[in-house]
C-alpha positions as CSV (number, residue, x, y, z in Angstrom):
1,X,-20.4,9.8,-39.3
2,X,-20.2,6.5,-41.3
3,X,-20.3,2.8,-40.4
4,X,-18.3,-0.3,-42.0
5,X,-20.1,-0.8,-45.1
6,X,-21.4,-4.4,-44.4
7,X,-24.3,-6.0,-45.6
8,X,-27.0,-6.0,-42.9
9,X,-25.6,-3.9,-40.5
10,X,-25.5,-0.5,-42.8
11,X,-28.9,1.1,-43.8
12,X,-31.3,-1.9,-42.9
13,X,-34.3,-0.3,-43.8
14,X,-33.2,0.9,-47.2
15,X,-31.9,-3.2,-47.2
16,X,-35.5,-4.1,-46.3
17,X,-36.7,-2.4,-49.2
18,X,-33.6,-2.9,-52.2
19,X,-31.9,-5.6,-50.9
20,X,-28.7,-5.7,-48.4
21,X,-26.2,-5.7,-51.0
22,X,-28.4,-2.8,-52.8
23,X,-28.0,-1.1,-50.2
24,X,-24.6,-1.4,-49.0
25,X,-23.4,-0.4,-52.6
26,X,-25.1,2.2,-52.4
27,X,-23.9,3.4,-49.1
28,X,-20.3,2.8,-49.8
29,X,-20.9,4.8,-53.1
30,X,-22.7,7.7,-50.8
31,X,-20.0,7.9,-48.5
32,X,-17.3,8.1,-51.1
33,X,-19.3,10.9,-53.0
34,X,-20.1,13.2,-49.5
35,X,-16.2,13.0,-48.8
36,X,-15.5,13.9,-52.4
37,X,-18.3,16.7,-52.7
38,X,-17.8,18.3,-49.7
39,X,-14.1,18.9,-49.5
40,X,-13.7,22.5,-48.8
41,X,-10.3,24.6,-48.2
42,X,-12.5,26.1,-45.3
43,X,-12.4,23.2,-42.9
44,X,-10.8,20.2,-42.0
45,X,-12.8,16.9,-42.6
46,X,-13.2,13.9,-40.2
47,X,-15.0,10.7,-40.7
48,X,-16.2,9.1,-37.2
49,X,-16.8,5.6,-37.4
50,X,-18.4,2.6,-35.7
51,X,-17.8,0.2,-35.0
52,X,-14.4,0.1,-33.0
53,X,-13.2,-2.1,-34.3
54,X,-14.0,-1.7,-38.3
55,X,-11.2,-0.4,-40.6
56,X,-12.8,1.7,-42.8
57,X,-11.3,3.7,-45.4
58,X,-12.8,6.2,-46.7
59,X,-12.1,9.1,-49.2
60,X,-8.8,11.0,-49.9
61,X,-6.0,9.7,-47.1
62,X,-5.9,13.6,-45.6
63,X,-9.2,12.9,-44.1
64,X,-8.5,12.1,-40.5
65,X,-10.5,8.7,-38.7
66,X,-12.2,9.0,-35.1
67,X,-13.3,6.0,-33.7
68,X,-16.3,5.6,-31.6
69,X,-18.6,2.7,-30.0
70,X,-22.0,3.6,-28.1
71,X,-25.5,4.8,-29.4
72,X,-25.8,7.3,-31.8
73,X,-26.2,9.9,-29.3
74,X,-23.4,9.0,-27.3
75,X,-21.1,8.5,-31.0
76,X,-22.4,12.2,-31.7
77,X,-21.1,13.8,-28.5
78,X,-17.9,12.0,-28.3
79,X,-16.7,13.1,-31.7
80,X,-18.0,16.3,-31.1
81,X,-16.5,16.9,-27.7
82,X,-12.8,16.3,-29.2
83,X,-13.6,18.5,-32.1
84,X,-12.3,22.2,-32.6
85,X,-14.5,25.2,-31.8
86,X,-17.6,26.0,-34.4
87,X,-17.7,22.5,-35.6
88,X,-20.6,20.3,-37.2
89,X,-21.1,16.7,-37.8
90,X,-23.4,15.2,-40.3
91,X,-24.5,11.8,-41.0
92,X,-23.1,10.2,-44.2
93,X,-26.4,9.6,-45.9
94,X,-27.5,12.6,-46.6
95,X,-27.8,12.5,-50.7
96,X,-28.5,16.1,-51.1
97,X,-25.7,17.8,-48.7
98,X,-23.7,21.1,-50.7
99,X,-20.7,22.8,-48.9
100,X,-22.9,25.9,-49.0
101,X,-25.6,24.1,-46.4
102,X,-22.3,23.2,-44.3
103,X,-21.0,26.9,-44.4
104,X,-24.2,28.0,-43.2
105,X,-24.2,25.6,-40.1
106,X,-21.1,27.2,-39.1
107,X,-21.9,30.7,-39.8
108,X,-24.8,30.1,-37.5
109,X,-22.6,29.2,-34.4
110,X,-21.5,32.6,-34.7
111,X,-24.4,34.1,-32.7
112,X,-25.5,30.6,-31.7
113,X,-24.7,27.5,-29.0
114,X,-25.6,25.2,-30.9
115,X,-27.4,24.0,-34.6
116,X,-29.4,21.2,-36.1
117,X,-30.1,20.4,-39.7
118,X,-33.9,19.4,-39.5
119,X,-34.8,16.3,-41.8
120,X,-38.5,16.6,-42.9
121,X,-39.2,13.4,-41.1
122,X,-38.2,14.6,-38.2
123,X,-34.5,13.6,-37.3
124,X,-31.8,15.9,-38.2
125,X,-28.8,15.4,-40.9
126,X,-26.5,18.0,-38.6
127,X,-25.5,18.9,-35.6
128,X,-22.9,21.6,-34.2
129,X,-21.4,24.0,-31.5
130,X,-19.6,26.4,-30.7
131,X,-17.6,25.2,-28.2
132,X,-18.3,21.2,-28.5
133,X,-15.7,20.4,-25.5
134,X,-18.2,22.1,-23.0
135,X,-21.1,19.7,-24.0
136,X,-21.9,17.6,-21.1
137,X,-21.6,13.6,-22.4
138,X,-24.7,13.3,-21.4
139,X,-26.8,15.9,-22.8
140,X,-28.4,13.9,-25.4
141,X,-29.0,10.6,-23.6
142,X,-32.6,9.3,-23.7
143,X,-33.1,10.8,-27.3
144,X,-35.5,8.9,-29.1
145,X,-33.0,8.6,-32.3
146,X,-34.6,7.1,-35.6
147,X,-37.9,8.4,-34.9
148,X,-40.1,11.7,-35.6
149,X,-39.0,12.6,-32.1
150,X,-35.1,12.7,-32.6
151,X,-34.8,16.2,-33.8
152,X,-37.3,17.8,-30.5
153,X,-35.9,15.3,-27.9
154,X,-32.1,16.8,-29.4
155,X,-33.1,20.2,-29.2
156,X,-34.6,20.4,-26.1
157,X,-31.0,18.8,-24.6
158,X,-28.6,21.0,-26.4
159,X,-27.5,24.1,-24.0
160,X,-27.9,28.2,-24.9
161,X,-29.7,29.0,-28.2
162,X,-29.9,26.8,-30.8
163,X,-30.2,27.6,-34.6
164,X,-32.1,25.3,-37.3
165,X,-30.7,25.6,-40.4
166,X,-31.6,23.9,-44.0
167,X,-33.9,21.2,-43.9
168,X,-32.9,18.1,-45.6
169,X,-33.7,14.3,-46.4
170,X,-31.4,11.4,-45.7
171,X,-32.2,8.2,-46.9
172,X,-33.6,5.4,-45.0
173,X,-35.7,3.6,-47.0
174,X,-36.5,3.4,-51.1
175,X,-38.5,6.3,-51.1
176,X,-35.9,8.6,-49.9
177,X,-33.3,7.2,-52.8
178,X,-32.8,10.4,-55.0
């Protein structure tokens, strides 16, 4: 998941603490890396963006664009819902992110519904099912999202049996920067 790389309106509290046009660099330059790093013969890479209306290009061109408006949660579910079966979705500012963590996601919705990637500060940097259609639209409405509630309000929404695999930072403010 990414967001048009504009000043003040892309990683605010990492802004707050480096400067907006710190920050924004240094998003646009973690996007491009994620998309580059993670390529992987064994799956098929989208970016979801927001806003709607944004045009932003990203990576290599065979990486497909999905659109999306709404909260996080609802952003999350959409892109999710239209995606294939054992598929995962991580946010873009996740610094440390290897394709082995992702292949582990999806080995996991072999024997499991659903999966989160835990952050230590208590969001998640993943999230996945095994049959995304059938998630209701609604199932993670009234998650408290940017807080050390996120990941616990998102599990106890998500349907069946759900797997946590590798815990791992993503960067909000300048303590987070690797």
């Amino acid at each position: 998941m990414v967001k048009q790389p504009r000043p003040g309106r892309v990683k605010t509290r990492l802004g707050r603490d480096i400067g907006m046009i710190d920050a924004t660099w240094w998003y646009r330059h973690q996007v491009d890396r994620i998309v580059r790093h993670l390529r992987d013969p064994r799956w098929t890479m989208v970016a979801g963006y927001a806003p709607k209306t944004s045009r932003v290009m990203v990576g290599p061109r065979d990486v497909k664009l999905w659109q999306g408006n709404g909260d996080l949660g609802q952003r999350m579910i959409r892109l999710l819902r239209q995606a294939p079966p054992k598929s995962v979705l991580i946010g873009s500012d996740i610094s440390g992110v290897q394709p082995h963590h992702i292949g582990r996601a999806i080995a996991a919705l072999g024997s499991h519904d659903c999966v989160l990637g835990p952050s230590p500060d208590g969001g998640f940097w993943l999230i996945g099912a095994r049959h995304p259609g059938r998630l209701q639209r609604d199932v993670l409405a009234g998650a408290r999202w940017s807080t050390a509630d996120a990941l616990t309000d998102t599990q106890t929404r998500l349907p069946g049996r759900v797997a946590l695999v590798d815990t791992l930072n993503d960067v909000d403010t300048a303590q987070d920067l690797p």
